[in-house]
C-alpha positions in Angstrom: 42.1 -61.8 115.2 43.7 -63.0 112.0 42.7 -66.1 110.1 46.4 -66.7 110.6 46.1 -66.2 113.9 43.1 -67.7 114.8 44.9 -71.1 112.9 47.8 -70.6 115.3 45.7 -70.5 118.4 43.8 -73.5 117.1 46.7 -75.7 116.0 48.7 -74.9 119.6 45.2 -76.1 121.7 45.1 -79.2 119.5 48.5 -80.3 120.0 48.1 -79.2 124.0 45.2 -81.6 124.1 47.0 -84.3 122.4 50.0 -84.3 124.3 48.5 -84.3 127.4 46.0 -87.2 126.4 49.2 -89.1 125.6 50.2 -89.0 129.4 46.0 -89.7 131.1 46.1 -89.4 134.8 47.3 -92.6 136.5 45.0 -94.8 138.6 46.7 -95.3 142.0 46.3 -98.4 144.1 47.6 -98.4 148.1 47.8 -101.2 149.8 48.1 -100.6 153.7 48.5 -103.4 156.2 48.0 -103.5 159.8 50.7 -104.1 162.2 52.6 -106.0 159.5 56.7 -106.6 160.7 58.8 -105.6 158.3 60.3 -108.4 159.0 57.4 -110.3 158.1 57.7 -110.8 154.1 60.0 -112.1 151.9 61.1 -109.5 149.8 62.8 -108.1 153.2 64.0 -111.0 154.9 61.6 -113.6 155.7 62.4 -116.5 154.6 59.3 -119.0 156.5 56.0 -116.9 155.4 55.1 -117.0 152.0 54.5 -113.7 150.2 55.1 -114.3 146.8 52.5 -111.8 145.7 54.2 -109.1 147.8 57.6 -110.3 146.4 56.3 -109.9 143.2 55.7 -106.2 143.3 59.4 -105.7 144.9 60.5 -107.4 141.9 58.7 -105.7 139.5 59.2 -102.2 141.3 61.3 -100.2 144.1 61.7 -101.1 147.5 62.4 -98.5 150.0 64.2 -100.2 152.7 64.1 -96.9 155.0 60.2 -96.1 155.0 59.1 -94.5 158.2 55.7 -94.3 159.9 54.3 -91.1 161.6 53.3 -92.8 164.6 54.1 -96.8 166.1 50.4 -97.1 166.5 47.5 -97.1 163.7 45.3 -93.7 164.5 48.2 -91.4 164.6 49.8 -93.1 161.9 46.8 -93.4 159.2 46.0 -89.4 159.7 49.6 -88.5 158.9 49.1 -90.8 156.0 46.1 -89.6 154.6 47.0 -85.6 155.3 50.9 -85.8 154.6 50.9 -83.8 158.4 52.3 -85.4 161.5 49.6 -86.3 163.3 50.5 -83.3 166.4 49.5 -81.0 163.8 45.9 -82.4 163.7 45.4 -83.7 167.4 45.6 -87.1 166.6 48.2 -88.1 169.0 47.4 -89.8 172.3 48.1 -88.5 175.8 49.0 -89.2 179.5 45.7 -90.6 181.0 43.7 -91.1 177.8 44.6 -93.5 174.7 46.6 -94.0 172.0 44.1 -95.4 169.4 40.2 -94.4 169.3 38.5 -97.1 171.2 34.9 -96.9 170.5 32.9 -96.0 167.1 30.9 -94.1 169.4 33.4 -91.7 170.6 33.3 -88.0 169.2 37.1 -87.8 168.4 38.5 -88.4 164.9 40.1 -86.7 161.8 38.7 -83.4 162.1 37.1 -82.0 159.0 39.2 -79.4 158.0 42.4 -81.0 157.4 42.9 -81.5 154.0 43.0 -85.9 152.6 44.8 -86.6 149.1 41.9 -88.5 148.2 39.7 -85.1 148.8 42.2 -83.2 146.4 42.2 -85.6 143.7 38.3 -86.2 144.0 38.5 -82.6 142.9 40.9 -83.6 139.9 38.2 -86.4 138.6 39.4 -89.3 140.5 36.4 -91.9 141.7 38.2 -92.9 145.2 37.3 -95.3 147.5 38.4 -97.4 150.4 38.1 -100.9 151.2 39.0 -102.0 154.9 39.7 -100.5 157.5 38.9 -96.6 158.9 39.9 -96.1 162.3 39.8 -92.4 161.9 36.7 -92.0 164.1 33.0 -91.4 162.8 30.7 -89.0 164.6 30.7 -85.7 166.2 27.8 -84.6 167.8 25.0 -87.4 166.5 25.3 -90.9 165.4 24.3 -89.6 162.0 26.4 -87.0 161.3 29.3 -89.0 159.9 31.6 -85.9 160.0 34.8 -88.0 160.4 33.6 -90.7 158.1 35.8 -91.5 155.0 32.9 -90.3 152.6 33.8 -86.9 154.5 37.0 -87.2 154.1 37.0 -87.4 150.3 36.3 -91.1 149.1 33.5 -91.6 147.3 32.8 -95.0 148.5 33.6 -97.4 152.1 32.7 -100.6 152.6 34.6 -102.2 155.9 35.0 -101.4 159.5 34.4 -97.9 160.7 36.5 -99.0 163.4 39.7 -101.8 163.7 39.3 -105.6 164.3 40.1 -106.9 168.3 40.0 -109.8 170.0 36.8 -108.5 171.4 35.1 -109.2 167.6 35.9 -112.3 168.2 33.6 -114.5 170.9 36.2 -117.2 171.1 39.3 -115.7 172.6 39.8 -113.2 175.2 39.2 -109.6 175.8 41.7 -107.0 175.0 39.9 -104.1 175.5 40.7 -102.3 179.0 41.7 -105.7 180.6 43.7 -104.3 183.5 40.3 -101.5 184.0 37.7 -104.6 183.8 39.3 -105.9 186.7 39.4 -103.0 189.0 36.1 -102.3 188.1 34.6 -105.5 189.3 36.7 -105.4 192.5 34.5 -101.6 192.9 31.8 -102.8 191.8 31.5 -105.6 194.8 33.3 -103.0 197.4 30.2 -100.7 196.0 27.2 -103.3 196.7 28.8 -104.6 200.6 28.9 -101.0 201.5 25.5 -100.2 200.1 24.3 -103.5 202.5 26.2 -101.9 205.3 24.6 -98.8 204.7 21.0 -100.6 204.2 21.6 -102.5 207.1 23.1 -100.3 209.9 19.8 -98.1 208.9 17.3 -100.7 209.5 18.9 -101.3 212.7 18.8 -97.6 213.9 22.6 -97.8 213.9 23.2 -95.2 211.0 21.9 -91.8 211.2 22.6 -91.2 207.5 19.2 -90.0 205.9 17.3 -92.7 203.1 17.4 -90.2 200.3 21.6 -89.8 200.8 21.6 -94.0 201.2 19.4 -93.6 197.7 21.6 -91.3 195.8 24.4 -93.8 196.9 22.6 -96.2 194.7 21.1 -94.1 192.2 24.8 -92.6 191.4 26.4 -96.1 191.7 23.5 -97.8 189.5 24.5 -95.4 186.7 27.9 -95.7 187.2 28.3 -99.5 187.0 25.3 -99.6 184.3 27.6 -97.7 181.9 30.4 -99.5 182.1 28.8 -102.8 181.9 26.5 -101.9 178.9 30.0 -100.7 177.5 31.8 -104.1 177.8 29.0 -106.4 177.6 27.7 -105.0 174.1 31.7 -104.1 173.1 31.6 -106.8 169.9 28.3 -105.6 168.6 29.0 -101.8 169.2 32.4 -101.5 167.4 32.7 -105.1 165.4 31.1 -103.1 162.6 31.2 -103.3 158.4 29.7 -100.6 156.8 28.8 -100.0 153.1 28.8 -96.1 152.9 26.6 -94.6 155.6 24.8 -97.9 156.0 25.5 -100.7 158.6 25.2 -103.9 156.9 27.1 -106.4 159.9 26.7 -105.4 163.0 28.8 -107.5 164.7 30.6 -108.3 161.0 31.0 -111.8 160.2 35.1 -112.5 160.4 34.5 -115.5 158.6 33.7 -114.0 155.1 35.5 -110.6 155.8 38.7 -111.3 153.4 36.6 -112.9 150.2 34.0 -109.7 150.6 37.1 -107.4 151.2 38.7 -108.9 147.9 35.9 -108.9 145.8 34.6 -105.2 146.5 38.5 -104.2 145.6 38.1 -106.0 142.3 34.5 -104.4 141.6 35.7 -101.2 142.0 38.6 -101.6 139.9 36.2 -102.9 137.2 34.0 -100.5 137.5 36.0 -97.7 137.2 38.5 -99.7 134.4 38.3 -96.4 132.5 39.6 -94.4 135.2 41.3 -92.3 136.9 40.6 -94.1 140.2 42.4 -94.0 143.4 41.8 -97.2 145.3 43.4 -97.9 149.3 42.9 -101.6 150.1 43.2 -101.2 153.9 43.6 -104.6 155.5 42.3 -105.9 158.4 45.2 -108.2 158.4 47.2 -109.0 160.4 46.1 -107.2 163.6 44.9 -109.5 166.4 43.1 -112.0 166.8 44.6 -112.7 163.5 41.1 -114.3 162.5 41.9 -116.2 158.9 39.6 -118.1 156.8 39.5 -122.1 156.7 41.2 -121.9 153.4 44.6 -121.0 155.1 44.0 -122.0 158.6 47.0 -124.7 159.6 49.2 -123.5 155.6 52.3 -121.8 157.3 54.8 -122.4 159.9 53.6 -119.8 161.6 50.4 -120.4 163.9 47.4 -118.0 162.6 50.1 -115.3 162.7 51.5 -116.4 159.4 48.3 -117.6 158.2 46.9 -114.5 158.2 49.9 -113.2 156.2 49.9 -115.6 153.7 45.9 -115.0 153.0 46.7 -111.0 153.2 49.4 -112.0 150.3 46.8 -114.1 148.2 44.3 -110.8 148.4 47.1 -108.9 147.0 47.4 -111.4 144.1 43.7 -111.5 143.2 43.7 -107.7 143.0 47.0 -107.6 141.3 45.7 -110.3 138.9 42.5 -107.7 137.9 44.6 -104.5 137.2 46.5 -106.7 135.0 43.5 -108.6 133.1 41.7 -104.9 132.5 45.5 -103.7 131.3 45.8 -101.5 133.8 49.6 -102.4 134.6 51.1 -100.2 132.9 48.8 -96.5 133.7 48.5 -97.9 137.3 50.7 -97.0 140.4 50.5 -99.5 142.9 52.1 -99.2 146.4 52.0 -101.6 149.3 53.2 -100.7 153.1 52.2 -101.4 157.1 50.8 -99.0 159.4 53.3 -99.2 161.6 55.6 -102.3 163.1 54.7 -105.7 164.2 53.1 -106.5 167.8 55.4 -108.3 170.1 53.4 -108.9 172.9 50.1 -110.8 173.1 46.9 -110.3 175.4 47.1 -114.2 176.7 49.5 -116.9 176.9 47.9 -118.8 173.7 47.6 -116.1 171.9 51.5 -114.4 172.0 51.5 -114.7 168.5 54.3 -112.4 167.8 55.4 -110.9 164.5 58.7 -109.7 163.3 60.2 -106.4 162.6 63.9 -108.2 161.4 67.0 -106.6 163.0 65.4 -103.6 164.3 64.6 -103.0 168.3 61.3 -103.1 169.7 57.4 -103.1 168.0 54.0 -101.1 167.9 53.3 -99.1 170.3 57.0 -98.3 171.4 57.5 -94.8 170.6 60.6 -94.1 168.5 62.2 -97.6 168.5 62.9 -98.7 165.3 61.3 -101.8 164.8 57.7 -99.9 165.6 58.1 -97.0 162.8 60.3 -98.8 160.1 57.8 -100.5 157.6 58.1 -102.4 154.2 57.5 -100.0 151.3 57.1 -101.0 147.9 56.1 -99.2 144.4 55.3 -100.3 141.3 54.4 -98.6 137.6 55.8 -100.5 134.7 57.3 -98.2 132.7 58.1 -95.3 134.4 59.6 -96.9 137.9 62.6 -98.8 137.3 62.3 -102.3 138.2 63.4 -104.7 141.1 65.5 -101.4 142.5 66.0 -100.4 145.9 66.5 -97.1 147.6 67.7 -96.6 150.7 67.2 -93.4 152.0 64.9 -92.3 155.0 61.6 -91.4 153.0 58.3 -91.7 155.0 54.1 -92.8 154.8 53.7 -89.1 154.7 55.3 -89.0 151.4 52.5 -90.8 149.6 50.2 -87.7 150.2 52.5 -85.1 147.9 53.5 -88.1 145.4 49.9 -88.9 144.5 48.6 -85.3 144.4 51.3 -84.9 142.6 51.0 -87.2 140.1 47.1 -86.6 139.7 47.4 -83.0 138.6 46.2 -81.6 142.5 47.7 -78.4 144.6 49.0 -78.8 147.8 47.6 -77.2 150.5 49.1 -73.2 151.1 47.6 -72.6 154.2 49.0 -75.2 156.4 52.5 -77.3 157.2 52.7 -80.5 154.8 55.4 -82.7 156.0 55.3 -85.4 153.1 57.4 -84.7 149.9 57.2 -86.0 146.3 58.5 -89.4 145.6 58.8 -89.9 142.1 62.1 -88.0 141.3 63.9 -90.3 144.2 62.2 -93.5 142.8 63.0 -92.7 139.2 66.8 -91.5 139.8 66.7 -88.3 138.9 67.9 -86.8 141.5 70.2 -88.1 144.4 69.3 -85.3 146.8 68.3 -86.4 150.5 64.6 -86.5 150.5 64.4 -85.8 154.3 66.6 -83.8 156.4 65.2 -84.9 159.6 62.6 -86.9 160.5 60.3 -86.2 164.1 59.2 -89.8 166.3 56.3 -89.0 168.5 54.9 -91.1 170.9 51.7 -89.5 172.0 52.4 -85.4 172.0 55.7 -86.4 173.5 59.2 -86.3 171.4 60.7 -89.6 171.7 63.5 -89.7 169.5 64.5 -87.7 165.9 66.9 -89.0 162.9 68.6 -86.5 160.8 69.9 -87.8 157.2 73.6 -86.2 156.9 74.0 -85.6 153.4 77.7 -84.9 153.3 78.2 -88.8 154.9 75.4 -90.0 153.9 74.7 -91.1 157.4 71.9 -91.4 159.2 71.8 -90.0 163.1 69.4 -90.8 165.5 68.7 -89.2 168.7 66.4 -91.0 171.7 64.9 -88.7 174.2 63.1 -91.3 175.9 62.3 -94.9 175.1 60.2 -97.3 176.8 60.7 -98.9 180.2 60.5 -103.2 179.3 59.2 -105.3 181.9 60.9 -107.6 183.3 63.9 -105.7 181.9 65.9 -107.1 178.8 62.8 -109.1 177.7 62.3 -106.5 175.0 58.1 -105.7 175.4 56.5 -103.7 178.2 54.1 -105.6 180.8 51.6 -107.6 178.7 47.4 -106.4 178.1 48.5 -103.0 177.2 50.5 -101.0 174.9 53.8 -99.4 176.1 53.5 -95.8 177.8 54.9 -92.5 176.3 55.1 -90.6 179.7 55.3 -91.3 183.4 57.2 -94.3 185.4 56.7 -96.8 182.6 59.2 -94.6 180.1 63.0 -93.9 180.5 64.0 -90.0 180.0 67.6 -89.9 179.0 69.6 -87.4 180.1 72.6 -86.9 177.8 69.8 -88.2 174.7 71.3 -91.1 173.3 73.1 -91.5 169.6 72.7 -93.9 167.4 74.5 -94.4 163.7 71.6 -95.9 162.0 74.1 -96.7 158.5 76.1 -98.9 160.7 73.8 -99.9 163.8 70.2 -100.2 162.4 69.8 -102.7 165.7 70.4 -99.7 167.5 72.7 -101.5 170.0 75.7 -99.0 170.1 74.9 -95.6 171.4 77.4 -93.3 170.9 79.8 -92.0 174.0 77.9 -88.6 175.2 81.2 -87.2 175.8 83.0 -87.6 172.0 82.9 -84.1 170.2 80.8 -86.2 167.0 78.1 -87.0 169.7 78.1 -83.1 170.8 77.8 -81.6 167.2 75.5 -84.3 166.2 73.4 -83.3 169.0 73.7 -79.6 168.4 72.5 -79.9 165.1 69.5 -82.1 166.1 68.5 -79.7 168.9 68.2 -76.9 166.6 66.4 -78.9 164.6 63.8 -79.7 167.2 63.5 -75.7 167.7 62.8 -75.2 164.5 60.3 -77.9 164.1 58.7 -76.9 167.6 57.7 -73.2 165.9 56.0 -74.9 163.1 53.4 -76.9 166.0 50.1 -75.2 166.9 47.8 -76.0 169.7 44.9 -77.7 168.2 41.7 -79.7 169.6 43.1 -83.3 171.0 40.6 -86.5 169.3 42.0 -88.7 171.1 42.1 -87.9 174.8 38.8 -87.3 177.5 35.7 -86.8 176.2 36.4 -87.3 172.5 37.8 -90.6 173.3 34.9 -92.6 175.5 31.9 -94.5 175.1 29.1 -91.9 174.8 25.3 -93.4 175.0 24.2 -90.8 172.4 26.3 -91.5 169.6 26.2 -95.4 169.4 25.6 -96.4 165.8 23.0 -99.2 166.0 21.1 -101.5 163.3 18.9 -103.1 164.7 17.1 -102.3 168.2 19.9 -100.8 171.0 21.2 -101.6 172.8 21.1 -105.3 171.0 22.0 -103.9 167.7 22.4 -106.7 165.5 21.8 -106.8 161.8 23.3 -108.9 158.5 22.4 -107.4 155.2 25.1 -108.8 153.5 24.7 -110.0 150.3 
């Protein structure tokens, strides 16, 4: 090579380098709620809770006023999140007879380790990642110490908060939610159990039961285990699966509630210190609000809201304080920051004192109601002075699953070749450079089961959505499904419609007009959903379900303990 040449080649790597060390990697920030309404801040309606913090970021960003969950439940909902995949593709969807959350840290369902997390990808692309908060996305496999669905599996470098979710059984003061309707059978067994045991004891002392002792023993034997389990499962529930974690290490087991948001906060702000000269990718994954809405004294008795608006109004204030670091390291301005729900708010409550109900605005029903609106449409909000306009709205159907392409994206990653990624790019939408509907249509599961589907008709700019089934309300028109459990996806409990009903989502977001099943816009609508749904069906493979039998219950084995089991207590907090 030349001199001249060897100058050329030189000069060209020089200005390569410095042009892309004009445009460093951004840090990302994601703020994800739990069971937040989107009727439940300001910036989308609410007008009695105070979110200033959350308003704040509207103002200063985009607000997507059509952003759609994967699921109306967390689980399902936070895989599709983190892999950009509805959550059929990766068996985390409930079923008939099982459950539509994980509900034990013990259980051998969860995120399986070969789906692919955009914090894994951008790990690879020199990101420090971590999460603060909530998991929820299971723990063990086989052992209680082979963490293989823990987040530090899953591509995060560090965790500190609950392996699992908060309940009202973390709580001591306030009822049980956990398998209420269950508990009660199971005592009523349990005392049918010991009189026929006495029967049995008795009519054999008396020479009026021919029935051998060792059958009469394996009566009890089988029945001893059997109610032993159970009980040990309740009894112990708060310390088994009231957990905070810092890693691999239990360091509250059962956590304290009381200090939970100032340790949350403060880890969040030391990690964004720490890693001030980025990149970092940080998710902030609130506890808040999900029952029992536990709030520190600070903002017990501040809203107009009970606890339920408490707790909102301290969620907003740990916004602020993290909001309030990235701008005191000057982050602002190299930092995307994102804030959003899991899915809808909760309209039904576990007891009488505690229906503490949220809102999800105009739209129809809540969590854990399949396709309805009000259970899948969530606040969304981005902001990155700079380079996303500010205080803009767009209001096209764009979804959680999104995030995973947009941040891979924008950290220099590859998607994934080898499997279906459902989530598309966000920045040309948010930036207006391009008009183009960002989703075609959009699939609402409930369980495995098809509940309803939208389709975005470009040429109207209208949004369709079909309902296959929705959820049966009891009593009817009261607008929730019998109270101490979620709504059901199958059986009884669910209505099938047969025509599907039709819904014009641009001029009925309420979803209170269906469409007449005999008009020729209702038959080509459908048509062109139904071939949709083909289409989508070829792209499903059976795989593994985490969340149903076995994967999905209390297993001996597999309980992570600090502390002597099956007591298991410990506080190592600092």
């Amino acid at each position: 090579m030349t001199p001249i040449s060897l100058y050329s080649v030189l000069v060209l790597q020089f200005l390569t380098l410095a042009i892309s060390g004009m445009k460093p990697k951004p840090n990302i920030v994601l703020f994800l709620a739990d069971d937040l309404g989107i009727g439940d801040i300001g910036c989308f309606g609410n007008t009695t809770i105070r979110t200033p913090n959350i308003d704040r970021l509207a103002l200063e960003g985009v607000k997507l006023t059509q952003h759609i969950s994967a699921a109306s439940v967390c689980t399902p909902s936070r895989a599709a999140f983190l892999t950009g995949r509805y959550p059929i593709r990766s068996g985390m969807t409930g079923h008939g007879g099982g459950h539509s959350v994980l509900i034990w840290t013990s259980a051998s369902g969860g995120l399986p380790a070969n789906e692919t997390t955009f914090p894994k990808i951008l790990k690879e692309q020199g990101y420090a990642t971590g999460i603060i908060g909530k998991w929820h996305l299971g723990l063990n496999c086989d052992s209680r110490t082979d963490f293989c669905h823990h987040p530090l599996n899953h591509g995060f470098d560090y965790f500190y908060g609950s392996p699992f979710t908060l309940v009202n059984d973390c709580q001591e003061s306030i009822p049980s939610e956990i398998h209420v309707a269950f508990k009660k059978q199971l005592w009523f067994y349990a005392q049918l159990f010991a009189l026929t045991l006495a029967t049995m004891v008795a009519g054999k002392l008396m020479n009026l039961l021919s029935v051998p002792w060792k059958v009469i023993f394996f009566f009890f034997a089988f029945g001893l285990s059997f109610f032993s389990y159970w009980y040990m499962a309740y009894h112990f529930y708060r310390n088994w699966n009231c957990i905070l974690m810092r890693n691999f290490e239990i360091i509250g087991q059962p956590m304290n509630l009381e200090t939970m948001a100032a340790h949350v906060t403060e880890e969040a702000k030391a990690f964004i210190e720490r890693n001030r000269d980025g990149p970092f990718l940080l998710l902030v994954s609130f506890l808040h609000i999900h029952a029992p809405f536990f709030t520190t004294e600070k903002f017990r008795g501040t809203s107009r809201h009970k606890l339920y608006g408490d707790n909102i109004e301290e969620m907003d204030w740990m916004v602020g304080e993290i909001l309030d670091v990235i701008d005191q390291e000057g982050l602002a301005n190299n930092t995307l920051t994102y804030f959003t729900s899991d899915n809808g708010a909760f309209l039904q409550g576990m007891e009488p004192d505690y229906d503490l109900r949220g809102s999800n605005g105009i739209y129809r029903g809540g969590k854990g109601m399949g396709g309805l609106e009000g259970g899948i449409r969530v606040p969304g909000i981005f902001r990155w002075p700079g380079v996303l306009p500010s205080n803009t709205t767009v209001d096209q159907p764009t979804s959680l699953m999104d995030i995973f392409t947009t941040v891979i994206t924008l950290g220099g990653g590859r998607l994934p070749k080898d499997r279906v990624i459902d989530g598309k790019d966000l920045m040309p939408l948010m930036q207006g450079l391009t008009s183009k509907q960002h989703h075609d249509f959009m699939f609402h599961y409930c369980w495995e089961y098809l509940h309803a589907v939208r389709w975005h008709e470009v040429n109207s700019n209208t949004v369709w959505k079909v309902h296959f089934f929705s959820p049966k309300f009891s009593p009817e028109g009261s607008g929730t499904c019998p109270k101490e459990k979620l709504c059901s996806c199958s059986g009884e409990t669910v209505i099938h419609h047969v025509p599907p009903l039709l819904f014009n989502l641009s001029n009925d977001p309420s979803e209170e007009y269906p469409l007449s099943h005999e008009s020729t816009l209702y038959s080509s609508v459908l048509q062109t959903i139904q071939q949709a749904v083909t289409n989508h069906n070829l792209t499903i493979n059976s795989v593994p379900r985490q969340l149903y039998g076995s994967k999905n219950r209390w297993t001996p084995g597999m309980q992570v303990c600090c502390g002597t089991f099956p007591f298991c207590s410990c506080d190592k907090e600092d």
